[in-house]
C-alpha positions as CSV (number, residue, x, y, z in Angstrom):
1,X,61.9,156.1,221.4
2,X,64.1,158.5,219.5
3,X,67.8,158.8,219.4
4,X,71.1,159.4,217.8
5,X,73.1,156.6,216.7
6,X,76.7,157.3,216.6
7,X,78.7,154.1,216.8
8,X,78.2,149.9,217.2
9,X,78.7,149.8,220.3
10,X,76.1,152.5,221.3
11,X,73.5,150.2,219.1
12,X,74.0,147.4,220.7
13,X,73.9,148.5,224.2
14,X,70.1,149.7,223.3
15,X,69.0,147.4,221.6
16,X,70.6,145.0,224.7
17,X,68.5,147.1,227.7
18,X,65.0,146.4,225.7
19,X,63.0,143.3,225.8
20,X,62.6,141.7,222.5
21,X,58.9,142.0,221.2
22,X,56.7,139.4,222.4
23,X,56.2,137.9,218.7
24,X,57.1,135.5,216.8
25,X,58.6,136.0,213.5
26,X,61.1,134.5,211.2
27,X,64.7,136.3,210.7
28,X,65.7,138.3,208.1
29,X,69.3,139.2,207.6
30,X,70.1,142.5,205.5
31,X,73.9,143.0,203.8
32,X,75.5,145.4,201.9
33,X,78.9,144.4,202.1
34,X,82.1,146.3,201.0
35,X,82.6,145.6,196.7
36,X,86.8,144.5,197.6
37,X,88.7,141.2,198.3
38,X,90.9,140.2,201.2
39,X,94.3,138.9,201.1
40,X,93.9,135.5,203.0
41,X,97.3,135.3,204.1
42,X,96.4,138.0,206.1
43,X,94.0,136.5,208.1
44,X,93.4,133.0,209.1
45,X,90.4,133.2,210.3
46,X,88.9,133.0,207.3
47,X,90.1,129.8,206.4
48,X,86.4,128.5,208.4
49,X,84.7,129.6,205.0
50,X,84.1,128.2,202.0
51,X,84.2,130.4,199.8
52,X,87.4,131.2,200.9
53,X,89.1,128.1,198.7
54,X,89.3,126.9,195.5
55,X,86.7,125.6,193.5
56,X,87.3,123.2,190.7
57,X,85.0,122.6,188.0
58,X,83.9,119.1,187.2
59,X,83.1,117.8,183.5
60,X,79.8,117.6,184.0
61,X,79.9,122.1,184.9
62,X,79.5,121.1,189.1
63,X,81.9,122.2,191.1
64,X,83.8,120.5,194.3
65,X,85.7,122.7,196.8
66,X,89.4,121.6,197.1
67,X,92.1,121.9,200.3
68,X,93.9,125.5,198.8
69,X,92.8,129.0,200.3
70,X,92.4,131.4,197.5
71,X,94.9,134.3,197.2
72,X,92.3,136.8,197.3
73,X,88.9,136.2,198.8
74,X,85.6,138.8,197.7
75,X,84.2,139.9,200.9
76,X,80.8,139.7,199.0
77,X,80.9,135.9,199.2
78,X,82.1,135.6,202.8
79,X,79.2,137.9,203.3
80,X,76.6,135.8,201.8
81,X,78.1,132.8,203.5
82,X,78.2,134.3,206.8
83,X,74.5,135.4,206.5
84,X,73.1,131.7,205.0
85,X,74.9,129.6,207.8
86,X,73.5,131.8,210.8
87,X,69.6,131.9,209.2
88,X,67.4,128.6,209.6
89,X,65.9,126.7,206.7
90,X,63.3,128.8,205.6
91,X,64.5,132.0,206.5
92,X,65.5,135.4,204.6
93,X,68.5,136.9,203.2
94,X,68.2,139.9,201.4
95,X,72.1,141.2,200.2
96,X,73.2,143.6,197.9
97,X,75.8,141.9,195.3
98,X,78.0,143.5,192.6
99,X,77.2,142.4,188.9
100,X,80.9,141.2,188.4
101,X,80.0,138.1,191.3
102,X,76.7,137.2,189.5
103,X,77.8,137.1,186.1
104,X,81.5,136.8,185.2
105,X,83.0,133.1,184.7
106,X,85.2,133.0,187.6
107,X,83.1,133.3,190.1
108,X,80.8,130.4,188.4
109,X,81.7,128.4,191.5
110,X,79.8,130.8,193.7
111,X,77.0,130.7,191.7
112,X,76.8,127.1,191.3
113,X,77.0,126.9,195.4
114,X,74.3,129.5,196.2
115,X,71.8,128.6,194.1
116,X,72.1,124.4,194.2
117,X,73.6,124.3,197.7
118,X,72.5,127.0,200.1
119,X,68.9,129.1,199.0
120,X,66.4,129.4,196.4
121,X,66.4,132.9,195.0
122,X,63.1,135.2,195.0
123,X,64.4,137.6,193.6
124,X,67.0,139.4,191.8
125,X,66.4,143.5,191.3
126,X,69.1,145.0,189.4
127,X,70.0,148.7,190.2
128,X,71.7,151.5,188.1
129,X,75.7,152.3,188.5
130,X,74.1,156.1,189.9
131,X,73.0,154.0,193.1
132,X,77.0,154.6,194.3
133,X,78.0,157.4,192.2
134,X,77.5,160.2,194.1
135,X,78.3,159.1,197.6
136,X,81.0,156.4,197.0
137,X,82.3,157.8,193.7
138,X,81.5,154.1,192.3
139,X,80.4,154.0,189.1
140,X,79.4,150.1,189.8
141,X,76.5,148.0,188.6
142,X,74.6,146.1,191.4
143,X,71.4,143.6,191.9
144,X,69.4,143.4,194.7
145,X,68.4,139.5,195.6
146,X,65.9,137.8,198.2
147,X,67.5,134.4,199.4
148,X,65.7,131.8,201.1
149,X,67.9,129.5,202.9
150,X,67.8,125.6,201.8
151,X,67.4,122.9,204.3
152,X,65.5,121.0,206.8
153,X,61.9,119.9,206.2
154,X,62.0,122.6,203.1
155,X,61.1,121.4,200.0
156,X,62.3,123.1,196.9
157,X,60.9,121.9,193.4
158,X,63.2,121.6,190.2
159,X,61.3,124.8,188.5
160,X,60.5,127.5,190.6
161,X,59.1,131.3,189.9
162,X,61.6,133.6,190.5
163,X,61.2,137.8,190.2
164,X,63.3,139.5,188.2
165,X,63.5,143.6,187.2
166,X,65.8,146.3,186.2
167,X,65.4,149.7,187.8
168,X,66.8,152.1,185.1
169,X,65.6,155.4,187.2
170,X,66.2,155.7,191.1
171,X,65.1,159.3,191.5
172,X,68.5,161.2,191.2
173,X,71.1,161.2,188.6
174,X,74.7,160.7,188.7
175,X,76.0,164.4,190.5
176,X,73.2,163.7,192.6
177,X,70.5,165.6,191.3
178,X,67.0,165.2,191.6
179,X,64.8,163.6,189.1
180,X,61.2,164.4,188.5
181,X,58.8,163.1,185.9
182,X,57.1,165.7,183.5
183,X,53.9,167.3,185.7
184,X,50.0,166.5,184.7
185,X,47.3,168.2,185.3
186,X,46.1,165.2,187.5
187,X,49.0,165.6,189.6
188,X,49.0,167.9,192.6
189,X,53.0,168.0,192.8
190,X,55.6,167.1,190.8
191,X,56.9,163.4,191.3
192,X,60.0,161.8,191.8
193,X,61.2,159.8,188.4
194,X,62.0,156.8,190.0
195,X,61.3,152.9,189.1
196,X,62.0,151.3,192.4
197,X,57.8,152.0,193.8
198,X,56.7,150.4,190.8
199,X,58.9,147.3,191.1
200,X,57.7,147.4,195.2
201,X,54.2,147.1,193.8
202,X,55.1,144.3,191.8
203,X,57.0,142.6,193.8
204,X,54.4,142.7,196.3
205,X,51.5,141.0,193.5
206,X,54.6,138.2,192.7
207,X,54.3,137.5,196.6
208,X,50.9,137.3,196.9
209,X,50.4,135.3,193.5
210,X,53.2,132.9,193.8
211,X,54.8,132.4,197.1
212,X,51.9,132.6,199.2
213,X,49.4,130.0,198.5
């Protein structure tokens, strides 16, 4: 089946009139939320999240969530939240974060919460500020990470593999430009100069090596 998508509300009415597939399989949610914060006065609804409050940090570097709504609330976090809570132990979250949330001191606390809370982490892919620059006219650094939600019957052990990799080349510059890597004789046409198939590759043999038994 083939058509045009032009709004939400045409989606979901297709994907509504179809009969899910008759298979099993465990659910994956995908993010990319918007890189800006929310004023919380604004909206009270957020008030149901945790990462909408204050987090103070204990002596021993843990941190405990207190009664006060922050001011201003990343929708990255309320994103990540939103997508752990409605996933089963066991399950997949796959969301694309800024840098600034995953390594500046204040948000520690989010940190701290994700990773000895809510999931393990798979992986973490790092991507170059051109990923943005030409469409969104961000010039923003931004890691791709693999989340498997905590819980249940799942066991997690204290030390755990986790992949890690740094794309430096995504196959276009920062105007938007194609890049190509230098021609062979092997080669029948010129190839796009782009990291992310060799980290998929790898990726894959991490999977097969040291998640799946």
């Amino acid at each position: 089946m083939k058509v045009e998508i032009n709004d939400w509300k045409q989606l979901f009415q297709i994907s509504a009139s179809h009969s899910p597939l008759p298979i099993s399989l465990p659910t994956i949610a995908l993010a990319n939320p918007p890189y800006c914060q929310i004023n919380s006065a604004a909206n009270q609804e957020l008030s149901r999240f945790e990462m909408a409050y204050k987090w103070k940090e204990q002596e021993n570097g843990s941190y405990i969530i207190t009664s006060k709504l922050r001011n201003k609330i990343e929708q990255e976090c309320l994103f990540v939240e939103q997508c752990l809570k409605q996933v089963q132990p066991g399950e997949i979250v796959c969301v694309l974060l800024s840098n600034g949330i995953l390594s500046s001191s204040q948000h520690a606390y989010f940190r701290r919460w994700l990773l000895e809370e809510m999931a393990v982490l798979i992986a973490s892919i790092q991507l170059p500020p051109e990923n943005f620059q030409v469409e969104c006219e961000l010039g923003i650094v931004t890691s791709f990470l693999i989340l498997k939600r905590k819980g249940g019957n799942l066991s997690v052990p204290e030390d755990y593999p986790i992949f890690m990799a740094v794309a430096d080349k995504i196959g276009f510059d920062s105007r938007g430009r194609r890049l190509f890597r230098p021609i062979t004789k092997e080669q029948a046409k010129r190839e796009i100069d782009s990291d992310l198939p060799i980290i998929v590759e790898e990726f894959k043999q991490f999977i097969k090596e040291e998640i799946i038994p």
